[in-house]
KOLPA-438186 format. One record per residue (C-alpha): residue number from 1; residue in three letters; chain; x, z, y. Coordinates in steps of 0.1 Angstrom, whole numbers, plus 5000, padded with zeros to 4 digits. Layout:
N
<rec><nr>NUM</nr><rest>ALA</rest><kette>A</kette><c1>X</c1><c3>Z</c3><c2>Y</c2></rec>
...
***
This chain:
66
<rec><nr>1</nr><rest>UNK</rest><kette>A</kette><c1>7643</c1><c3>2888</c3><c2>4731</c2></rec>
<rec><nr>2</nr><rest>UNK</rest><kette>A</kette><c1>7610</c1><c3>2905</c3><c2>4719</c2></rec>
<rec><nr>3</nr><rest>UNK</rest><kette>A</kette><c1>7587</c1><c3>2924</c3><c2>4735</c2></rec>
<rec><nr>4</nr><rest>UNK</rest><kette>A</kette><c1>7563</c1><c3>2949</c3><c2>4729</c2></rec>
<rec><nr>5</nr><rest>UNK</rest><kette>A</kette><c1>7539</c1><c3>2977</c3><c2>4745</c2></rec>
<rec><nr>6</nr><rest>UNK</rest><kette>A</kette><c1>7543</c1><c3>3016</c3><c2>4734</c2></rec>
<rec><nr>7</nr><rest>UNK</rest><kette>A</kette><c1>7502</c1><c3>3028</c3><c2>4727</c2></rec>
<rec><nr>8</nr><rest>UNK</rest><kette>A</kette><c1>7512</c1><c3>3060</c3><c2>4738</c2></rec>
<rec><nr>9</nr><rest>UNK</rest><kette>A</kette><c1>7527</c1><c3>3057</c3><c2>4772</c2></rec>
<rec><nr>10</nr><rest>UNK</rest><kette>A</kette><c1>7505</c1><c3>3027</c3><c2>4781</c2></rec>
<rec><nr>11</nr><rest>UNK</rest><kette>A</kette><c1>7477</c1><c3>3042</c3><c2>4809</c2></rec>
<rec><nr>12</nr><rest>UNK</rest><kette>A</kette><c1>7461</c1><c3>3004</c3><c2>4812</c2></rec>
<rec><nr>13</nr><rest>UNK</rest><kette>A</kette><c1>7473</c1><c3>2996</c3><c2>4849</c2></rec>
<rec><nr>14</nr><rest>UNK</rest><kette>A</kette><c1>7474</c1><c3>2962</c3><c2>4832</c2></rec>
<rec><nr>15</nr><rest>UNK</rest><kette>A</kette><c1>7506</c1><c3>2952</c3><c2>4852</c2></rec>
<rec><nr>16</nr><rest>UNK</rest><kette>A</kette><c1>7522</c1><c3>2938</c3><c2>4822</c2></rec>
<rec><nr>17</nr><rest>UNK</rest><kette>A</kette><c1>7494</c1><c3>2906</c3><c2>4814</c2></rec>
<rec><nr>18</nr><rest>UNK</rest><kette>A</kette><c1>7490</c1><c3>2902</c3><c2>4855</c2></rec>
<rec><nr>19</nr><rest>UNK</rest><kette>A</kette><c1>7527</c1><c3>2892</c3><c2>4855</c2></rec>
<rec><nr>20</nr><rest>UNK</rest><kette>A</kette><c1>7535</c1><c3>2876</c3><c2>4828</c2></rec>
<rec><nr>21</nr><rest>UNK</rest><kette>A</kette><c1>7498</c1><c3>2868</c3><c2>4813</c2></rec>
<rec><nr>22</nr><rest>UNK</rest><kette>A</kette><c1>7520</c1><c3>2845</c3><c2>4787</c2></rec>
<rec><nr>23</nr><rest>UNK</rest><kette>A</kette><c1>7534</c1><c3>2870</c3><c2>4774</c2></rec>
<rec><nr>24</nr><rest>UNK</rest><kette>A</kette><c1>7510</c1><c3>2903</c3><c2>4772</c2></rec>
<rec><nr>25</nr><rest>UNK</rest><kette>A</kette><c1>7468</c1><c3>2906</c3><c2>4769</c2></rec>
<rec><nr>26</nr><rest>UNK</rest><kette>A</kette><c1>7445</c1><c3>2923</c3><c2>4775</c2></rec>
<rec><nr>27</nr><rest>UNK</rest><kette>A</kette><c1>7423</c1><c3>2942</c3><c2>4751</c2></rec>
<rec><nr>28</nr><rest>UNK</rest><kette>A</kette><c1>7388</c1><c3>2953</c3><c2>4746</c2></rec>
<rec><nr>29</nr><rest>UNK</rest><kette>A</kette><c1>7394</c1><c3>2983</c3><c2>4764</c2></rec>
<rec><nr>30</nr><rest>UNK</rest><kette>A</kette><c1>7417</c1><c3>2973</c3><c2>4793</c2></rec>
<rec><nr>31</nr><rest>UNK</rest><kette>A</kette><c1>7453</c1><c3>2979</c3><c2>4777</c2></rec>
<rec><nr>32</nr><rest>UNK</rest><kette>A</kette><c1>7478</c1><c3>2958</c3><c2>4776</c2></rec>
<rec><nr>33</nr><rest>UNK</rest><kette>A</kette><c1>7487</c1><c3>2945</c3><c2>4741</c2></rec>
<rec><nr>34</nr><rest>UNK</rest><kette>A</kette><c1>7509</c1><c3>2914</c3><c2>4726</c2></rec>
<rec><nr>35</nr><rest>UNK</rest><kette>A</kette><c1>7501</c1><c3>2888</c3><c2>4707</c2></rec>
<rec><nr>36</nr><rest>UNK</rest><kette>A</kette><c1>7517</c1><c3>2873</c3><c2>4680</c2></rec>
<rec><nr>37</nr><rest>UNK</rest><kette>A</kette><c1>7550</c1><c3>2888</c3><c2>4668</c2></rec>
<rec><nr>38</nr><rest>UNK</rest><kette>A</kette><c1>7564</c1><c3>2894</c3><c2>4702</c2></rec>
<rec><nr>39</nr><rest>UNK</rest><kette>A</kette><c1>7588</c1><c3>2871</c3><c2>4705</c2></rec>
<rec><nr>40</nr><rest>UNK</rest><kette>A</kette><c1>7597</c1><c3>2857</c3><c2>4744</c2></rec>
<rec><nr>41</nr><rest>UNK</rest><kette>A</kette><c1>7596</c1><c3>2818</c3><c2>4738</c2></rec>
<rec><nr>42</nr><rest>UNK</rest><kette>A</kette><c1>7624</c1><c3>2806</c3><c2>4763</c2></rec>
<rec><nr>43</nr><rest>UNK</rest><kette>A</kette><c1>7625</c1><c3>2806</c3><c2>4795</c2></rec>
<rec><nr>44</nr><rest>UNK</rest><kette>A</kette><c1>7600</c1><c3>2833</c3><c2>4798</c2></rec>
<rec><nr>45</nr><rest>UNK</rest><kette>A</kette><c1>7628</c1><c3>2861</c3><c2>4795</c2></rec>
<rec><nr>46</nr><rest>UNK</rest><kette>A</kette><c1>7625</c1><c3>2865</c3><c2>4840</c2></rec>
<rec><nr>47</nr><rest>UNK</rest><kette>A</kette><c1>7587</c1><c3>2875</c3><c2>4837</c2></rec>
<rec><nr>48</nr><rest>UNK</rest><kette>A</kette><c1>7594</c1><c3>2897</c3><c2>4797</c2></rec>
<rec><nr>49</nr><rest>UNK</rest><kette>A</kette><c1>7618</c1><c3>2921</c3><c2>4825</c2></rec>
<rec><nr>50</nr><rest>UNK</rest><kette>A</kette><c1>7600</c1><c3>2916</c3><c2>4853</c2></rec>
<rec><nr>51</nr><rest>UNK</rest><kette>A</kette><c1>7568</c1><c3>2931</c3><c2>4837</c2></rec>
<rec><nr>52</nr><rest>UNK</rest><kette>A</kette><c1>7589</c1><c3>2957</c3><c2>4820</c2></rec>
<rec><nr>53</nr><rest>UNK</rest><kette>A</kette><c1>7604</c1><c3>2968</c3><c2>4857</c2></rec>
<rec><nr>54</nr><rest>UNK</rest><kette>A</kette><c1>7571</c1><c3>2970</c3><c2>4870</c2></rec>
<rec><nr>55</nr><rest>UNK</rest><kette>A</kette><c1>7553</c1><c3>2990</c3><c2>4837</c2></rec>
<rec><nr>56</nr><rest>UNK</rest><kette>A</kette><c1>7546</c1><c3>3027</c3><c2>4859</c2></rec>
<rec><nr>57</nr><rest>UNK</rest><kette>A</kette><c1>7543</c1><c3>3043</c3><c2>4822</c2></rec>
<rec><nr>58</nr><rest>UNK</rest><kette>A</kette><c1>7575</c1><c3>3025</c3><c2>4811</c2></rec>
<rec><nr>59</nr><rest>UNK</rest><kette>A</kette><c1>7555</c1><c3>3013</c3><c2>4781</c2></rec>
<rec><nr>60</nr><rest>UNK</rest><kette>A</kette><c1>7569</c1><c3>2977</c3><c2>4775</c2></rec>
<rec><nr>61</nr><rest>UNK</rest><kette>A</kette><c1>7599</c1><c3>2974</c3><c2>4757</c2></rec>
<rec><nr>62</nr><rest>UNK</rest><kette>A</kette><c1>7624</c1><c3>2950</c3><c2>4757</c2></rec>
<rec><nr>63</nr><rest>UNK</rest><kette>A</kette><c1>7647</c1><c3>2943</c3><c2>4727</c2></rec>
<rec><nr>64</nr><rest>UNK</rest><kette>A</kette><c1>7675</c1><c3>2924</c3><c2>4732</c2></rec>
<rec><nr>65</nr><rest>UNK</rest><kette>A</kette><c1>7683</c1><c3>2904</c3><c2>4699</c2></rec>
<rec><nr>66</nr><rest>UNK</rest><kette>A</kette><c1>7720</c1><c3>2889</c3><c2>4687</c2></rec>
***
């Protein structure tokens, strides 16, 4: 699974880092970004959709990989 934040919906509630704060940051100017490539290191999938479920803007996305 990988995860990332889309810059144009994201309004900087900053849901996405007070959930899952492994997974998601915050930047300079209060938006949420991720680190790294975005991949979900196991066991971490729970808070990846729990802070996508949560996201009012809808801006984290969750890809599924094979």
């Amino acid at each position: 699974m990988k995860v990332q934040i889309d810059p144009g919906r994201c309004q900087g509630h900053g849901r996405c880092y007070d959930l899952a704060p492994g997974l998601f940051e915050e930047d300079d100017e209060g938006y949420g970004r991720v680190p790294g490539d975005g991949a979900v290191p196991p066991g971490q999938e729970q808070a990846a959709r729990l802070a996508a479920a949560n996201c009012p803007e809808r801006a984290v996305v969750l890809t599924e990989e094979a």
